[in-house]
C-alpha positions in Angstrom: -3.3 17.2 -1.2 -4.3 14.6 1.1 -6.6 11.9 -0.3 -9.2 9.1 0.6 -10.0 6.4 -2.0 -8.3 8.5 -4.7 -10.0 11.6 -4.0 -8.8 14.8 -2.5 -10.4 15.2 0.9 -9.2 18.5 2.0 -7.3 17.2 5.5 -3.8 18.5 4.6 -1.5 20.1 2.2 1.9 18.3 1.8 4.7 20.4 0.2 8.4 19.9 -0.9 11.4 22.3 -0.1 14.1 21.6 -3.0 16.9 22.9 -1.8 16.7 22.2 1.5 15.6 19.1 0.9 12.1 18.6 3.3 8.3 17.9 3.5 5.8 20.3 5.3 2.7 19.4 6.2 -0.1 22.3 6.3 -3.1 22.2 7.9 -6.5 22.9 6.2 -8.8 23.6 8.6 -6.2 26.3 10.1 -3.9 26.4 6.7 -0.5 26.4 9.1 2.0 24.5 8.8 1.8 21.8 11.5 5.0 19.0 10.8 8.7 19.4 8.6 10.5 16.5 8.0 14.3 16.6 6.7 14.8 14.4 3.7 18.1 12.7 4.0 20.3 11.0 1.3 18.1 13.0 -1.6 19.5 16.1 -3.1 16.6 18.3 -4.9 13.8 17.5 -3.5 12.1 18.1 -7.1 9.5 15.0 -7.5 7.7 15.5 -4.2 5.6 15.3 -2.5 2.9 12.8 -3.7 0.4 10.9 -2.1 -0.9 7.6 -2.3 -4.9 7.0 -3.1 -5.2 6.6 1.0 -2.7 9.0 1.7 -0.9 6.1 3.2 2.4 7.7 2.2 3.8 11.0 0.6 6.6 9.9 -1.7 9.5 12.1 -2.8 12.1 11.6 -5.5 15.3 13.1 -5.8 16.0 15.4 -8.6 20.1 15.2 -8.4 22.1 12.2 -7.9 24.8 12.2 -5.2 26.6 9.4 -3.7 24.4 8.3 -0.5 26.2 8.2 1.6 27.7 11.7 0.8 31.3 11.4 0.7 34.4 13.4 -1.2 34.8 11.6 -4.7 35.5 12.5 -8.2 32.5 14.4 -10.1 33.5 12.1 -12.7 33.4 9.1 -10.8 29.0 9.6 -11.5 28.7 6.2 -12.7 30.3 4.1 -10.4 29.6 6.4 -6.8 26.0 8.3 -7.3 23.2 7.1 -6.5 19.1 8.7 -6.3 17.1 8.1 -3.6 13.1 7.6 -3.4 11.9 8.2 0.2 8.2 6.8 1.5 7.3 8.8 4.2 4.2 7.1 6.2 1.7 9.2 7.1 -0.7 8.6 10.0 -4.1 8.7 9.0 -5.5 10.2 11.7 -3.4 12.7 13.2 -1.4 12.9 9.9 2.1 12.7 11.3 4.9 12.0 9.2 7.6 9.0 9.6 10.5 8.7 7.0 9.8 4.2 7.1 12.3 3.7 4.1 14.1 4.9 0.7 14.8 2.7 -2.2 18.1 3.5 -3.2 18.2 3.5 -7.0 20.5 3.9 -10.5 21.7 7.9 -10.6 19.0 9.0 -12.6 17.5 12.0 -12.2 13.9 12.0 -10.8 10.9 14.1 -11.6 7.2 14.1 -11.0 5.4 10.9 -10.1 1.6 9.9 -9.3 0.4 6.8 -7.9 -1.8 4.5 -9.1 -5.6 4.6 -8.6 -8.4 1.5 -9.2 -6.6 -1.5 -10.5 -3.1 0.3 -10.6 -3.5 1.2 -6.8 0.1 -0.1 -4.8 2.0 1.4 -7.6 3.8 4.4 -7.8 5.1 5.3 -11.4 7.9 8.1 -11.5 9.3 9.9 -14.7 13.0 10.0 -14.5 15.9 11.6 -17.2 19.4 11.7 -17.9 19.6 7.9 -18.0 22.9 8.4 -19.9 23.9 9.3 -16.0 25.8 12.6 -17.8 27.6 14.5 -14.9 28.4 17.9 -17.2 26.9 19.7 -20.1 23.6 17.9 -18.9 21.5 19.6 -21.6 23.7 18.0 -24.7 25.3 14.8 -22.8 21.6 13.7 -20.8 19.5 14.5 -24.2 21.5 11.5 -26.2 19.0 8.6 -25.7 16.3 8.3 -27.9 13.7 7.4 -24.3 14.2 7.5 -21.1 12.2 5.8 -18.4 9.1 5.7 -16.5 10.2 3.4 -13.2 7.4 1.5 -12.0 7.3 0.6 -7.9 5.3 -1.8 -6.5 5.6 0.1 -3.3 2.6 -2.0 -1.5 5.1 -5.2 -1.9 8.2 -3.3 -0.7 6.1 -2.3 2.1 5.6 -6.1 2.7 9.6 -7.1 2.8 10.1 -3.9 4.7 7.6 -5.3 7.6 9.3 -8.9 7.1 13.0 -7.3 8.0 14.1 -6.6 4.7 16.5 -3.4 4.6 19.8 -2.1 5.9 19.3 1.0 8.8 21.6 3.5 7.6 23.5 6.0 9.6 22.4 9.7 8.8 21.0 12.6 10.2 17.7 14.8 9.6 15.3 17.3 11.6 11.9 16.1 12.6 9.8 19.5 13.5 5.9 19.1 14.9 3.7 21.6 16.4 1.6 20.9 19.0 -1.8 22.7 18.5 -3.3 22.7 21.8 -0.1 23.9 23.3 0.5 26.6 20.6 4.6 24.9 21.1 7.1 23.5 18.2 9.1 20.4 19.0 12.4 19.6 17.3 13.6 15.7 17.1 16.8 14.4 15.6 16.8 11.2 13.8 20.2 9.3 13.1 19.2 6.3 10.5 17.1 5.6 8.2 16.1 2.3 6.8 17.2 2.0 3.2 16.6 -0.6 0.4 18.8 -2.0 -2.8 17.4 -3.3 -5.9 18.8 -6.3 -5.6 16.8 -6.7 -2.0 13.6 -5.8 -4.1 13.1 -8.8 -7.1 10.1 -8.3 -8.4 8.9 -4.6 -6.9 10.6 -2.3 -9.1 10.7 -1.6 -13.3 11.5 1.1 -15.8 9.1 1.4 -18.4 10.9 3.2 -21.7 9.6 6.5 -22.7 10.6 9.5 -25.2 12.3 11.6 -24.1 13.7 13.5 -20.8 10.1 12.8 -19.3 9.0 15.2 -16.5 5.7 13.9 -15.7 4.2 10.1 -15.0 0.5 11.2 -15.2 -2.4 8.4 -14.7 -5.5 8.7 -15.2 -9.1 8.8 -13.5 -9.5 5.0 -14.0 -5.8 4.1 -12.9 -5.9 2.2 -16.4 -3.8 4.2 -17.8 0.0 6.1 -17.4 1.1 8.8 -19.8 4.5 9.9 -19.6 5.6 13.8 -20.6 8.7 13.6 -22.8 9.5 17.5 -23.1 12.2 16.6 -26.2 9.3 13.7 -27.9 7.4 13.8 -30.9 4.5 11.9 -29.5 2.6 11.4 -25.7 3.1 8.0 -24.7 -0.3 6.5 -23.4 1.0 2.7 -21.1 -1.4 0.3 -20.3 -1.4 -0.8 -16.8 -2.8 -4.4 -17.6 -0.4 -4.6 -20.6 2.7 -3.6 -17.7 1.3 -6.5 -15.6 1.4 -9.2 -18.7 4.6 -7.7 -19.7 5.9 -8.6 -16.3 4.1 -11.9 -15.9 5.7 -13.2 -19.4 9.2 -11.2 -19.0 9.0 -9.2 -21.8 12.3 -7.5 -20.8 14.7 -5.6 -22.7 17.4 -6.0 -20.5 18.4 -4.3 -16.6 19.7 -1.4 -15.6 21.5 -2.4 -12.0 19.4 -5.2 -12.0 16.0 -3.5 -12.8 14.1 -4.9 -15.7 13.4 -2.7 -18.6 10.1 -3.8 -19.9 9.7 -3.4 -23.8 8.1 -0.5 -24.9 5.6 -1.9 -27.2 4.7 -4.7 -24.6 3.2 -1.7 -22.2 2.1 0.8 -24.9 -1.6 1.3 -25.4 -0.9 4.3 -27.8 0.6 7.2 -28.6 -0.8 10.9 -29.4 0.5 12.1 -32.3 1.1 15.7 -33.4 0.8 16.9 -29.2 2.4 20.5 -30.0 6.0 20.5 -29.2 7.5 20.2 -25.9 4.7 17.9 -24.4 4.9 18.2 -20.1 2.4 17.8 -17.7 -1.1 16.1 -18.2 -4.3 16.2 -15.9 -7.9 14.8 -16.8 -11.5 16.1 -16.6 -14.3 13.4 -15.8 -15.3 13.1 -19.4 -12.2 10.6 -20.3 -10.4 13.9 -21.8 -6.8 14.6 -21.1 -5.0 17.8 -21.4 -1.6 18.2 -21.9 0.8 21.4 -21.3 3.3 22.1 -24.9 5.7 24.4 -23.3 7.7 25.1 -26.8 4.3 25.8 -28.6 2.7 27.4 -25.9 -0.8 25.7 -26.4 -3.0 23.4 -24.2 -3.9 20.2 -25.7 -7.2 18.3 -25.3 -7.3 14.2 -26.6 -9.1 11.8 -26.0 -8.1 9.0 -23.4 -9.8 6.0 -25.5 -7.9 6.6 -28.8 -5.7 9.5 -27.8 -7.3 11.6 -30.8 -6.2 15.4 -30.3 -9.8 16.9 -30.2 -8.5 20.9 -29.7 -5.8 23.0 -29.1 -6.2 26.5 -27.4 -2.8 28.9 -27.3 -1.3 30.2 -24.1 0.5 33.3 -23.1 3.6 32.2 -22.8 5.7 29.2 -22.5 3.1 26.7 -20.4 5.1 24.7 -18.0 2.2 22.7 -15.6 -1.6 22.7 -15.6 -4.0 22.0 -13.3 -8.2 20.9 -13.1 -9.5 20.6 -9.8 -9.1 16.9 -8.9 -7.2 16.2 -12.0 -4.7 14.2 -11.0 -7.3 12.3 -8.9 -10.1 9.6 -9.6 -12.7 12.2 -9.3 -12.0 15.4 -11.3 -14.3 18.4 -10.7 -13.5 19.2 -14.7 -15.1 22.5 -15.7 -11.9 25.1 -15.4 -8.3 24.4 -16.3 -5.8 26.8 -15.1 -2.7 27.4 -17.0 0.6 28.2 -15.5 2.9 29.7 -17.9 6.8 29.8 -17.4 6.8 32.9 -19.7 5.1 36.4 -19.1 6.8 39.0 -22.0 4.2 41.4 -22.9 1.1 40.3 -21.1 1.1 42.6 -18.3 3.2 46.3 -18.0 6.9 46.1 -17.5 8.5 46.0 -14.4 12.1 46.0 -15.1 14.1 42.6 -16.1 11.8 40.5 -14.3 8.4 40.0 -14.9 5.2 38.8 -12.5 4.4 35.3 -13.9 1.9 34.6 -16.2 -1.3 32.0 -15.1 -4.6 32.0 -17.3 -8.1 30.6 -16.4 -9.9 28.2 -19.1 -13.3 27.1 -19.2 -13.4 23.4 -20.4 -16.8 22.3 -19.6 -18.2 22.2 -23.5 -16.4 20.8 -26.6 -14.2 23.8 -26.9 -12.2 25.4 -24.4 -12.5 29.0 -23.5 -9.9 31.6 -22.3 -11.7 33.3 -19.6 -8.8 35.0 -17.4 -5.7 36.0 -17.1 -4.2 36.5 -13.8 -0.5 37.7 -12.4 0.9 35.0 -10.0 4.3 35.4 -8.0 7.3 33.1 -7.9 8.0 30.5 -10.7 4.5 28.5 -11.6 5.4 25.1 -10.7 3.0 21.8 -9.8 -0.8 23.0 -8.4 -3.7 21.3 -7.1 -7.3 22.7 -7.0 -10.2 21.2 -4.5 -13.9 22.3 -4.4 -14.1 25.1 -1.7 -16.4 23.6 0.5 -14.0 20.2 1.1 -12.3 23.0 2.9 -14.2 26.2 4.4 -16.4 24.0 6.6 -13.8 22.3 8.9 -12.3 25.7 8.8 -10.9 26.9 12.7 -12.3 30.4 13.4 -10.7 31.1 16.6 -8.0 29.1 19.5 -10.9 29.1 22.3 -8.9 30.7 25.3 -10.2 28.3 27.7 -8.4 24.7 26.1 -5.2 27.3 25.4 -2.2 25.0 27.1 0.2 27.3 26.5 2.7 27.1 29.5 3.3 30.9 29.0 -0.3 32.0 28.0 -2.6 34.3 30.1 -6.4 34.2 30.1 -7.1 37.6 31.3 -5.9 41.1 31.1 -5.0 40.7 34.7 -2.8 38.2 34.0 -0.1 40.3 32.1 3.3 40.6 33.8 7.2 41.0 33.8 9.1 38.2 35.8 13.3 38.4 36.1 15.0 34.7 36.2 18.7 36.2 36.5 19.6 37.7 33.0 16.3 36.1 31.6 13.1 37.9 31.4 9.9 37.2 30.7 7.3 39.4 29.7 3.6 37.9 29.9 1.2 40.2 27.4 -2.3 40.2 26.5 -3.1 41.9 23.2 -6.8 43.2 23.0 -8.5 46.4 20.9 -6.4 48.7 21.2 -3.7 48.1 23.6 -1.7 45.6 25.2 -1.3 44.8 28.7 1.0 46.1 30.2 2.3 48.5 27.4 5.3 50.3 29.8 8.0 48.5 30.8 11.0 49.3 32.8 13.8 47.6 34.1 15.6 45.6 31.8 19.1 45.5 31.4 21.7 45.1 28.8 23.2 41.5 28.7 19.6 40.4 29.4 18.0 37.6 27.1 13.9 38.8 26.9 11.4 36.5 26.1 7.6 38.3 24.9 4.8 36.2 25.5 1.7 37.7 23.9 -1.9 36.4 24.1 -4.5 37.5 22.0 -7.3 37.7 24.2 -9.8 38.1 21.6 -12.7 35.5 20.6 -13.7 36.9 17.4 -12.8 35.9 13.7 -10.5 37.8 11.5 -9.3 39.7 14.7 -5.2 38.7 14.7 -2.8 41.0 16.4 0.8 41.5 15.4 3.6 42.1 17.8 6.7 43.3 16.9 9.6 45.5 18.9 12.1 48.7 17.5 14.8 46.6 15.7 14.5 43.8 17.0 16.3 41.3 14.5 14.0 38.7 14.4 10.8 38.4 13.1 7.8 40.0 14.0 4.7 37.6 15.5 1.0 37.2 14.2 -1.3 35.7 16.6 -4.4 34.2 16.2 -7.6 35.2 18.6 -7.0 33.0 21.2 -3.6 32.4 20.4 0.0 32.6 22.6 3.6 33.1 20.6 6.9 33.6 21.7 9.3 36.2 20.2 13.1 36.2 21.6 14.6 39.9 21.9 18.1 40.3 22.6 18.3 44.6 23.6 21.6 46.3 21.4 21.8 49.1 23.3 20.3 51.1 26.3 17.6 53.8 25.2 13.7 53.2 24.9 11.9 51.0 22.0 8.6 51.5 21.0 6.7 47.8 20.7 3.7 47.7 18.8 1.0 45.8 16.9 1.9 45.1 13.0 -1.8 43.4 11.7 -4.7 46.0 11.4 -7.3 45.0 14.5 -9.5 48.1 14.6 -9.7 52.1 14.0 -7.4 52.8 16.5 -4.9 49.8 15.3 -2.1 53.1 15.2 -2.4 53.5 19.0 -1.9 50.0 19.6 1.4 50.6 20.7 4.0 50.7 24.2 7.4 51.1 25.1 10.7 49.1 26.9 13.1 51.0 28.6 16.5 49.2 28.3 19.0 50.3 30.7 22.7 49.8 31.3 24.4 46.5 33.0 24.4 46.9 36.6 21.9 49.9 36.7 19.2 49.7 39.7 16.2 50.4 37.9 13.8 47.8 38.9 11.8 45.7 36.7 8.3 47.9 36.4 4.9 47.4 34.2 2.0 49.4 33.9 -1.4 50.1 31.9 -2.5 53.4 32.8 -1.8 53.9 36.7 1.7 52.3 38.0 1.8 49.0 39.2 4.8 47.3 41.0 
């Protein structure tokens, strides 16, 4: 979520594609997704996105180490070719449009969830990283040797700094840079061929690894932005780190040695505590605004409630099953709204009725606004429960967009009345100009197109009233079918298969008589002389 000073504002939704690997940017006040950015030179795009306090940048980590360039080399060759990649994408503040500015090209660790810092920690970004043995195979044995791991520590406001002052090599790449343009209702697709990139040894002073049991996959900090606890899913204890004590650490090089030339601050220099006895398999950790943590046990299945002063465990409450991530509205931010937790469990076994092999996930709602926490709910959710965010509803519903006022549409291929709708022939190319009102569209018979022809639907929805979408698909057609907001123009391409007639028709429920909301194309053979013809009712040429 986007934030200003530190606290979630409800502007825009940021969210990572892993595979892939890229950013989206949604929307809030029409929950679309308005901007996708390619992420080049990161592979898993795992520890992303996250913001910083002003939302100056979303920062993404990369989960698997690759050479960067990419390039054929030995699998084996891990230590001496691969290399991760953490990219600051600049966000406009404003418009919120997303530039890639640089990456920090770092050892081939693998990088999970991060936070920045808030308060006196703000221009620091602290992100949890494993398999610092750099194991290419058999990563559950071979990265699990070390007794800690790290937390690396970036002070991204200096980097930003050298950045402006030249520092940095442009690198030759390529990525996708997708925007939509809301007042045209039109995408727009840029390619991008470098990318500014940074070394350690460009970046003395800007970059650290803070040690910290074991295979961390979470770097959470707290309200006050005091404090960083790291999520060790093989450790005995939660690591609490002092930011102060990181900055007197630095300031009287209290190193234990580099890693590529990184410092590696001592763990003890940077500790403020530890929580003992956490439940096993310690994760993810979010805060309420009473200075009480709670942290996810995924192997003993429990929620865990200490306090931040002297990380005393204060209660425990079991979960069904497995708890990977948790989330309290705001808790990741410097102004939680802490009276529910919700749980979101990895496991689901014999909560709900059986499905077959898999399961719907598992996600349970906990009321922890008293001394004790309470199980109130427990809910299905769909797909793995990975990273969530909650936000106070009204941040939200009252910039929501009700309707595309037809008037400021700019579509080039829009029409603002019923008596606008049409079939025009460019050669082989056809377009077909629609408007979609209760219950029919305009026109709804159309003749005249030809195999070999390439057809273009335009459909308006003409309507001005909330909750009134209209769907448009055709008769196997093989791409997708369109929803379009009141208001709204989209573009479906259909390429006809073969001569006959295909019913078109709307796919979202608009009314009573949604059923009859429906027409027909005739599609006719190459060459044939039937003449392009569309009607509503009486004939019209």
């Amino acid at each position: 979520l986007s934030q200003t000073d530190g606290v979630t504002d409800g502007r825009w939704v940021f969210i990572n594609g892993n595979n892939t690997p890229r950013i989206a940017r949604i929307d809030l006040t029409t929950f679309r997704t308005v901007e996708i950015i390619e992420i080049p030179n990161s592979s898993g795009n795992h520890s992303s996105p996250f913001t910083t306090p002003n939302t100056d940048y979303v920062v993404a980590g990369t989960r698997f180490s690759v050479p960067v360039p990419n390039k054929d080399v030995p699998i084996n060759s891990y230590k001496e070719e691969f290399k991760g990649a953490i990219s600051f994408i600049k966000v406009d503040k404003e418009k919120g449009d997303m530039n890639l500015a640089f990456q920090i090209i770092t050892p081939p660790f693998d990088y999970d969830l991060s936070h920045s810092g808030k308060g006196p920690s703000d221009g620091w970004y602290f992100f949890s990283c494993y398999n610092t043995e750099q194991a290419n195979t058999l990563l559950e044995v071979e990265a699990s040797q070390k007794d800690k791991d790290f937390i690396m520590a970036v002070n991204w406001k200096k980097v930003e700094g050298l950045v402006a002052g030249g520092k940095g090599t442009m690198m030759e790449t390529k990525y996708a840079h997708n925007k939509w343009d809301e007042s045209k209702q039109l995408a727009t697709s840029d390619i991008i061929t470098t990318v500014k990139t940074l070394q350690p040894s460009e970046l003395e002073g800007c970059i650290y690894y803070i040690p910290c049991p074991k295979s961390p996959h979470g770097a959470d900090v707290d309200p006050t932005g005091q404090y960083i606890v790291g999520g060790g899913k093989l450790a005995t204890v939660i690591p609490v780190f002092s930011f102060d004590k990181m900055v007197k650490a630095i300031e009287g090089k209290q190193f234990d040695g580099d890693v590529e030339g990184i410092p590696v601050l001592k763990y003890d220099a940077v500790l403020q505590g530890e929580v003992k006895n956490p439940g096993l398999g310690p994760l993810h950790t979010e805060f309420d605004d009473k200075g009480f943590a709670y942290t996810s046990a995924f192997i003993s299945s429990e929620i865990v409630k200490w306090n931040v002063a002297n990380q005393a465990v204060v209660d425990r409450l079991p979960v069904y099953y497995s708890v990977g991530h948790l989330s309290i509205p705001g808790g990741d931010s410097k102004k939680p709204w802490g009276k529910y937790l919700i749980s979101l469990n990895k496991m689901t076994k014999d909560r709900y009725l059986p499905t077959g092999p898999e399961l719907t996930q598992s996600a349970q709602l906990i009321d922890i606004s008293g001394d004790k926490m309470k199980l109130l709910l427990d809910f299905p959710t769909i797909g793995e429960p990975h990273y969530a965010q909650g936000i106070p509803a009204d941040l939200v519903a009252k910039n929501s967009v009700k309707i595309y006022k037809i008037e400021e549409n700019e579509n080039p291929y829009a029409i603002k009345s019923v008596n606008d709708g049409r079939v025009e022939r460019q050669g082989n190319v056809v377009h077909m100009y629609i408007g979609a009102t209760r219950s029919h569209f305009t026109p709804d018979n159309i003749e005249g197109i030809l195999m070999g022809d390439t057809v273009y639907v335009h459909v308006t929805n003409l309507e001005q009233d909330w909750d009134i979408p209209h769907g448009f698909a055709i008769m196997g057609n093989q791409t997708s079918e369109m929803l379009i907001m009141p208001g709204e123009t989209c573009t479906i391409k259909w390429l006809p298969f073969k001569p006959g007639i295909f019913p078109m028709y709307c796919t979202d429920f608009c009314s009573a008589l949604h059923q009859e909301m429906q027409g027909y194309i005739r599609v006719s053979e190459k060459g044939s002389n039937v003449p392009i013809k569309f009607t509503l009712g009486a004939e019209k040429k």
